[in-house]
C-alpha positions in Angstrom: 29.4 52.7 68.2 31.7 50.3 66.8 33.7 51.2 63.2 32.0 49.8 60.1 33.9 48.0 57.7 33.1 47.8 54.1 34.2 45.2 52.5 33.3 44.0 48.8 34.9 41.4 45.6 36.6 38.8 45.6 36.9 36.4 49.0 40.7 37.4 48.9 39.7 41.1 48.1 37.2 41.3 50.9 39.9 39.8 53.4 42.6 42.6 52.1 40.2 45.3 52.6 39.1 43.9 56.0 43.1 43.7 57.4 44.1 46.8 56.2 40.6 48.4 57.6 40.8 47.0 61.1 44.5 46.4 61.5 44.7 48.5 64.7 41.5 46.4 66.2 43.1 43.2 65.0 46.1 43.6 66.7 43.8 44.4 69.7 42.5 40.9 68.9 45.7 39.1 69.2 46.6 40.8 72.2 43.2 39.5 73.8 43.9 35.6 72.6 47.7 36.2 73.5 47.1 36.4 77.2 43.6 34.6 77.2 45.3 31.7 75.8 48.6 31.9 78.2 46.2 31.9 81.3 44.9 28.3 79.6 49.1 27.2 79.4 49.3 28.1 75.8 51.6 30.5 74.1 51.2 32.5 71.2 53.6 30.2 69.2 51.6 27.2 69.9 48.2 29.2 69.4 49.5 29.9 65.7 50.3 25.8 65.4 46.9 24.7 66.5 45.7 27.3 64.4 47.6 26.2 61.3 46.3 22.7 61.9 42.4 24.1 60.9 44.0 25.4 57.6 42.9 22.2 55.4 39.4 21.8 57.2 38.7 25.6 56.5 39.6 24.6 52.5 37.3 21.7 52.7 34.8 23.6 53.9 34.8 26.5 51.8 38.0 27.3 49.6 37.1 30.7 49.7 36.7 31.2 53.4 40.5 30.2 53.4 41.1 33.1 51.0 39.3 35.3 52.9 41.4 34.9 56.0 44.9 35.1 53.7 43.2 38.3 52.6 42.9 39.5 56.3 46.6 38.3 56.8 47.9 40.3 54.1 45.9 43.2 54.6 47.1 43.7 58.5 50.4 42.5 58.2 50.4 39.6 60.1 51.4 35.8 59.6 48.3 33.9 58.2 48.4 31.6 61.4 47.8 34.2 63.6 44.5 34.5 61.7 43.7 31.3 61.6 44.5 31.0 65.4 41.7 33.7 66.0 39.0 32.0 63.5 39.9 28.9 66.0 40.3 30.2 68.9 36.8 28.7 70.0 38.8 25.1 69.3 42.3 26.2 70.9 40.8 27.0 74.1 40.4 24.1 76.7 37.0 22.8 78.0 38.1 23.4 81.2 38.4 27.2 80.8 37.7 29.9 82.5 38.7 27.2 85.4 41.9 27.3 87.4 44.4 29.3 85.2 47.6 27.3 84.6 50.6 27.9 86.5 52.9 29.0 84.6 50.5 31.5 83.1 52.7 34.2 83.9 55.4 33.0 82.2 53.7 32.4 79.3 52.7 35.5 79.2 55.6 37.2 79.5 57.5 35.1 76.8 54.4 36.7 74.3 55.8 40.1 75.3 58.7 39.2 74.7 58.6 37.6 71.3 56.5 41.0 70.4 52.9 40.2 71.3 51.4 42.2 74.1 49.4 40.9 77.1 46.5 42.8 77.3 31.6 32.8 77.1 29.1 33.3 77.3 26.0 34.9 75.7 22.1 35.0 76.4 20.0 35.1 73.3 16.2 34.5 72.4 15.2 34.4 69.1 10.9 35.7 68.4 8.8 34.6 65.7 7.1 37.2 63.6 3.1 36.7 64.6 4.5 37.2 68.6 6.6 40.1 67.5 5.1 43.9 67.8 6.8 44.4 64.1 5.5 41.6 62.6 8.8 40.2 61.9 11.5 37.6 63.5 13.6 39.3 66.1 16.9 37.8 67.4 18.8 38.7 70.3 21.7 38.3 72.3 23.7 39.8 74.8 28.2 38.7 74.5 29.1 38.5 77.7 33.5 37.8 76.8 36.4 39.6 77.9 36.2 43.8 78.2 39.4 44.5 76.6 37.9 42.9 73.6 35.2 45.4 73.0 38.1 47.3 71.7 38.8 45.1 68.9 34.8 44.8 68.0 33.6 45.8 64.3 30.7 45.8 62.0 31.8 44.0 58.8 29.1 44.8 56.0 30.4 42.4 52.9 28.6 42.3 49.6 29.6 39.3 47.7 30.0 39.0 43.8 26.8 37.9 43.3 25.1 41.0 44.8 23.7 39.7 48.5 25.4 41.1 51.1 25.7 40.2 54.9 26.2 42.6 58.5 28.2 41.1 61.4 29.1 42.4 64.3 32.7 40.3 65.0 35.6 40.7 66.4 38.4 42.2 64.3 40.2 39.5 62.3 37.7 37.0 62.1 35.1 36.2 59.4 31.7 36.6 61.3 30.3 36.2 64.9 26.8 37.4 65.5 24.3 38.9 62.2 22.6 38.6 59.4 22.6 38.9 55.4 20.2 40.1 52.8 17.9 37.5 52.2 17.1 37.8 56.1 18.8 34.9 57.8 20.6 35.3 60.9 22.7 34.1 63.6 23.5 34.6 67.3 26.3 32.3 69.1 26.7 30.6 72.4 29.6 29.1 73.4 29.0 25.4 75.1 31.9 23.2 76.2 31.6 19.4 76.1 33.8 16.4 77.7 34.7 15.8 74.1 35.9 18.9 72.4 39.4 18.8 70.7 39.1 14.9 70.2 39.2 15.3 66.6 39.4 18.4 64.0 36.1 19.6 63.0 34.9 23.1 61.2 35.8 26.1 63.6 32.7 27.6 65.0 33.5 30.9 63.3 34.1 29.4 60.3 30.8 27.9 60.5 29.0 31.1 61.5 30.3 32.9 58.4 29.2 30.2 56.1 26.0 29.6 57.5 25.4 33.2 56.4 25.2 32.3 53.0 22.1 29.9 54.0 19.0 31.4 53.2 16.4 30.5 55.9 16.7 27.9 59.1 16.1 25.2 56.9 18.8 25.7 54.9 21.2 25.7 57.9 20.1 22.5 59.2 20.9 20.9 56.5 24.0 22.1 55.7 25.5 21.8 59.5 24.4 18.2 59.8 27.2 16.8 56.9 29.7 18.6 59.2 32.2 17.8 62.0 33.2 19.6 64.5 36.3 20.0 67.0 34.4 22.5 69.8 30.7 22.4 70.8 28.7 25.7 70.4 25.2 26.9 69.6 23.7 28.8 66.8 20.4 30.5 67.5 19.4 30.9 64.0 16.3 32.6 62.7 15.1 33.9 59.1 12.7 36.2 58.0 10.0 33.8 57.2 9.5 33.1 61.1 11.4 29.5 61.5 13.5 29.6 64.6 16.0 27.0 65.9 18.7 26.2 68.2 21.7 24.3 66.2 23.7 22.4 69.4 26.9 20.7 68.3 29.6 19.2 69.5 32.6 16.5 68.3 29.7 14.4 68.8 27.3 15.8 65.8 24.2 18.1 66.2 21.1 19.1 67.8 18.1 20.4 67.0 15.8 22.4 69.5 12.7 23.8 68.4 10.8 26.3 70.6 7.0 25.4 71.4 6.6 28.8 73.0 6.7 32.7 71.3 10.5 32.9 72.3 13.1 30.6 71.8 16.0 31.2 74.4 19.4 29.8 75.3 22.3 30.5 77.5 25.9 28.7 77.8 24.7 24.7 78.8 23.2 22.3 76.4 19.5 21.7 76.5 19.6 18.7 74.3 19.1 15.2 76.8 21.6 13.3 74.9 24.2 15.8 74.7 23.6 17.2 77.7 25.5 13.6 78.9 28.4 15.1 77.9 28.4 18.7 79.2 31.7 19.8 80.3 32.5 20.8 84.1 31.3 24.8 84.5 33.1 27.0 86.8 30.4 28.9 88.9 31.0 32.3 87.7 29.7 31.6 84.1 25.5 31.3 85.8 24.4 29.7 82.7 22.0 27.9 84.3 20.0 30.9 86.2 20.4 33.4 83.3 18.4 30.6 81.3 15.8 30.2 84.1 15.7 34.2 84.3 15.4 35.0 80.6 12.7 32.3 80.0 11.1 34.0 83.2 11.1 37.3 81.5 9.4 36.2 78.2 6.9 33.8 79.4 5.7 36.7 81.5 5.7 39.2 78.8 2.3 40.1 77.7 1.0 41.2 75.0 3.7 41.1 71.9 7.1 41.5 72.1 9.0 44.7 70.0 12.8 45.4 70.1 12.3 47.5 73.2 10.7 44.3 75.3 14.2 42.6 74.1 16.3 45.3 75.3 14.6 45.8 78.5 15.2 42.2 79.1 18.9 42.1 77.5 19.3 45.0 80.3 18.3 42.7 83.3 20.9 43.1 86.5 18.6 41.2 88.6 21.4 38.4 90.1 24.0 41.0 90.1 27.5 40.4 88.6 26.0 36.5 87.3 22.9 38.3 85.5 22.0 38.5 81.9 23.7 42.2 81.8 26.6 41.8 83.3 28.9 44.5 84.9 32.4 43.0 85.6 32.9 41.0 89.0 36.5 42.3 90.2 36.7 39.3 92.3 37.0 37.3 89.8 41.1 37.2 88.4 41.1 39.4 85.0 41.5 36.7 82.3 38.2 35.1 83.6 36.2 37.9 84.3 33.5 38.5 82.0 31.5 41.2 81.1 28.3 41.7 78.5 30.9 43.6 75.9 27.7 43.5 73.2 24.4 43.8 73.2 22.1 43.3 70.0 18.6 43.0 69.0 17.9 42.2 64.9 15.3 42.9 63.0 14.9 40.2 60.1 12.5 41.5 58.3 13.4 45.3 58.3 17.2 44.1 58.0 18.5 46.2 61.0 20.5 45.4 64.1 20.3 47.4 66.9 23.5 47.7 68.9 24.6 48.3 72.2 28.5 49.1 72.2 28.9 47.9 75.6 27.1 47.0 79.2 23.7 47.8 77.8 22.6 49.7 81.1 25.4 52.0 80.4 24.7 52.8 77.0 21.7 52.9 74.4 21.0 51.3 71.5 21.6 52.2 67.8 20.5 50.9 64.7 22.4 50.1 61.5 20.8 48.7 58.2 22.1 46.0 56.2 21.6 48.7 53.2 22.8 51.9 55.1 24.7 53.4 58.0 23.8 54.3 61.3 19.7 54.6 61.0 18.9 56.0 64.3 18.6 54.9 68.6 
């Protein structure tokens, strides 16, 4: 299982206790982005610019959420554009990727070594409302298919805020939040879209949003707070709460989408569904199947009888059915490193219990535990 981190106080307080926590996994982390971002024709120099340029958004966003990252800079020891260049690394990277890598990737690469940092998607989610669930409360899932050298950098961050609530993230070391949920039962999975538009004008980083959309309190909530944002990079938020509501948040430079589900499960995989910003999809390079795992996933749970519990979800989560493009993917080593992509997560949450179930790493490898919001490690 991945390390939990606890983290508690202040925003700059919580951020300390995360970089001194994780440091090891948050070098991991920039080790990842160091050569991810040299195959795209970017160094780790200009990855720390770009990220600097999100510095003033983040404040505008949330003052606090700026702390937060200083915190983790301080805490690890590392510049606090290096941190902001992970929280933005969803907005450094270009649409084109994982296309043809650049050409002078290799040099890029090795002038990151040199300068002393080492060279080292996609998701499938469905989101279940609580009178088609076995428990009797919302579910939400997702497999992270990404890079496998990042599973090494992978954490549970538990953070209780001053006021008391508290929220459960699995994210990748150095970053504020990717996929969870907090204490009044609100969560969030992520897919990562690209549109013929991103990084035409600044906007809130999509892990910067994720973190403070986990201080919304049901689907509602996070409508109407992402609809008064911009944004520099599309992405979607499969968002749930405990009260049942399910939606899929699609945005891009060009503003946001909502997608309701008219069926038990609401699903999504790595294209837009939305008919107006759908116009605007980005090319896909073949290997990222976003189009089949959607048709197989929404296969899988409109043939589902009966109700679905977190079991159903894992079965499906483990599907290899289109081999290397499938919704559990193993890692295709035709396909040139930096571009191959693997399911490095897989999670089902409970909303109403509070409890994510984890898999730490190709779910047909591995089982699943559980961790509570509340507690540690609860049980497979």
């Amino acid at each position: 299982m991945f390390p939990t981190i606890e983290v508690s106080g202040s925003p700059r307080e919580r951020g300390r206790a995360h970089g001194i926590k994780a440091r090891v996994r948050i070098d991991q982390s920039i080790a990842t982005y160091a050569q991810l971002f040299a195959y795209c024709g970017i160094d780790w120099q200009g990855a720390q610019k770009f990220g600097a340029g999100y510095r003033d958004v983040i404040a505008g966003l949330n003052p606090g959420l700026l702390e937060e990252i200083e915190g983790i800079a301080a805490g690890s020891g590392r510049h606090v554009n290096e941190i902001l260049a992970l929280n933005s690394r969803t907005e450094i990277l270009p649409p084109s990727y994982p296309g043809a890598p650049h050409p002078d990737r290799t040099g890029i690469a090795a002038r990151n070594v040199a300068s002393g940092v080492p060279d080292w998607g996609e998701c499938t989610s469905i989101a279940i409302k609580p009178a088609q669930s076995s428990t009797g409360t919302t579910l939400l899932a997702q497999n992270w298919d990404w890079l496998g050298a990042q599973r090494a950098a992978l954490v549970l961050l538990r953070s209780t805020q001053p006021d008391g609530s508290s929220i459960l993230t699995l994210t990748e070391a150095g970053m504020l939040a990717k996929i969870g949920f907090n204490s009044r039962g609100f969560g969030v999975c992520l897919n990562i879209l690209r549109s013929s538009d991103d990084g035409s004008k600044p906007g809130v980083p999509v892990h910067v949003l994720l973190r403070a959309l986990l201080d919304c309190g049901s689907v509602a909530d996070a409508i109407t707070f992402a609809s008064k944002l911009s944004f520099g990079a599309s992405s979607n938020v499969l968002c749930a709460d405990a009260s049942g509501d399910t939606a899929a948040l699609e945005f891009s430079p060009r503003g946001l989408h909502v997608i309701r589900g008219a069926d038990a499960a609401l699903c999504h995989t790595n294209h837009f569904i939305a008919p107006e910003a759908a116009k605007h999809q980005a090319s896909l390079a073949p290997s990222l199947s976003t189009y089949p795992r959607l048709e197989r996933i929404e296969l899988l749970t409109k043939g589902h009888k009966g109700k679905y519990s977190p079991e159903d979800l894992q079965r499906m989560l483990r599907d290899e059915s289109e081999g290397f493009l499938s919704i559990c993917r193993r890692p295709d080593p035709s396909v040139e490193r930096a571009a191959r992509m693997e399911t490095v997560a897989s999670v089902v949450m409970d909303l109403g219990a509070r409890v994510i179930h984890v898999a730490p790493d190709v779910p047909t490898l591995t089982e699943y535990e559980a961790v509570a919001l509340a507690g540690e490690l609860v049980g497979a």
